[in-house]
C-alpha positions in Angstrom: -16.0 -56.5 34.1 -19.4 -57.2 34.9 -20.7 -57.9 38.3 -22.9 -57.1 40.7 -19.9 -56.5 43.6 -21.2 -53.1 44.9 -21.5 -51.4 41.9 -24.7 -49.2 42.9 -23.2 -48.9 46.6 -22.0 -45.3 47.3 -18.9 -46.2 49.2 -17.5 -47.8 46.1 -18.2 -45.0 43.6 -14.8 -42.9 44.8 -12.6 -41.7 41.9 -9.9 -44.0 42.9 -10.1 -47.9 43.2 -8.1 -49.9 41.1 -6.3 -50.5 37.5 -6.0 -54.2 36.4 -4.0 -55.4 33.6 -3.3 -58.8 32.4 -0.2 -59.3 30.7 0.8 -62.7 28.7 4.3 -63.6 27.9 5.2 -64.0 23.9 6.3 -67.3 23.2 10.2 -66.0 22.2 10.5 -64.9 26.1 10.6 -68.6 27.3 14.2 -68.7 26.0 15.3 -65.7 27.9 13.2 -66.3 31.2 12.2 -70.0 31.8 13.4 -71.0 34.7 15.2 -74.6 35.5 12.5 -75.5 38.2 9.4 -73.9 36.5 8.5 -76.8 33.8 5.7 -74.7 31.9 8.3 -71.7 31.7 6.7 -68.1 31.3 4.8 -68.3 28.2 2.5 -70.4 30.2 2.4 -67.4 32.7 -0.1 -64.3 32.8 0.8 -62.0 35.3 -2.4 -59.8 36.7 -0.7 -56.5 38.1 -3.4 -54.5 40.0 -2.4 -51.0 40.9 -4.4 -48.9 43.3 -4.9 -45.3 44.8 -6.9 -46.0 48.4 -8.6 -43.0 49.2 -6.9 -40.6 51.5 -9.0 -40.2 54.8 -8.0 -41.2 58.4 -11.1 -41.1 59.3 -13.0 -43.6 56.6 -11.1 -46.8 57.0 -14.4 -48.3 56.4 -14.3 -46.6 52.9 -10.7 -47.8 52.4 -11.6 -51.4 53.6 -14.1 -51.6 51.5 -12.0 -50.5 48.5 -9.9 -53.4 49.5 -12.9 -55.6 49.8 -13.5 -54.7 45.8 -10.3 -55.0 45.2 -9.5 -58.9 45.9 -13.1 -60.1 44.6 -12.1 -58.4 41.7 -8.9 -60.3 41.5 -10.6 -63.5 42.4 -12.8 -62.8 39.7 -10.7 -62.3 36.9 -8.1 -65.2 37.7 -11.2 -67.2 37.2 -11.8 -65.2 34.4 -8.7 -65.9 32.6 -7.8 -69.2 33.7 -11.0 -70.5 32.2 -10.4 -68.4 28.7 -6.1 -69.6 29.1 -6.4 -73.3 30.4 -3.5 -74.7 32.1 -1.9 -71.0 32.3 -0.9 -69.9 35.8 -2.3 -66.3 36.7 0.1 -65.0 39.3 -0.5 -61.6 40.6 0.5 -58.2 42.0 -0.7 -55.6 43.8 0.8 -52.3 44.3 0.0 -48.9 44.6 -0.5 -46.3 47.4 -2.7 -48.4 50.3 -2.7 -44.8 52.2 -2.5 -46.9 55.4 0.1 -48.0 57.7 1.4 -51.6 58.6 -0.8 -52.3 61.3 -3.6 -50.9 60.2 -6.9 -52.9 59.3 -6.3 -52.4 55.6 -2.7 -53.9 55.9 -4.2 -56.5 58.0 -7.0 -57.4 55.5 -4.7 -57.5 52.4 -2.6 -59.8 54.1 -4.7 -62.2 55.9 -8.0 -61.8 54.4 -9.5 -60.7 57.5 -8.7 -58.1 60.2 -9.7 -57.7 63.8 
């Protein structure tokens, strides 16, 4: 991916961010799979699974925030990416991994309302 999302910034060069795959169902699966409600069935489907390692600090949640920052541009990024090269597709996505931060921690907070307070 190119992009100018922090790459020169220090806090992002950590030896753990992020693995992104995007996976596209064969044809043959919408026999198996398609759901009744889902018109388009699953081989109009890529599914982006994101798996991450959050550094493991208590004390640089900025670090870990911004990780997470990097993280959802990055997703934003390629769903754009791929819906524009798979028109008509829907890119769903999941992310996983080890957050290294509790529920009510910023990082928790951020991932699941896009801000944090």
């Amino acid at each position: 991916m190119s992009s100018n999302i922090g790459e020169s910034d220090e806090i992002y060069c950590r030896p753990q961010i992020a693995v992104f795959v995007a996976l596209k169902f064969k044809s043959a699966a919408q026999h198996v799979y398609q759901c009744e409600e889902n018109s388009k069935g699953v081989e109009d489907t890529i599914l982006l699974v994101v798996n991450t390692h959050l550094l493991f600090n208590n004390g640089r949640g900025d670090v870990k925030l911004a990780q997470v920052d990097l993280i959802m541009k990055s997703i934003e990024y390629l769903k754009l990416e791929l819906e524009e090269k798979h028109p008509g597709f829907n890119v769903n996505t999941i992310l996983c991994g080890d957050f290294n931060a509790i529920p009510n921690s910023g990082v928790y907070e951020f991932i699941n309302k896009g801000n944090f307070e």
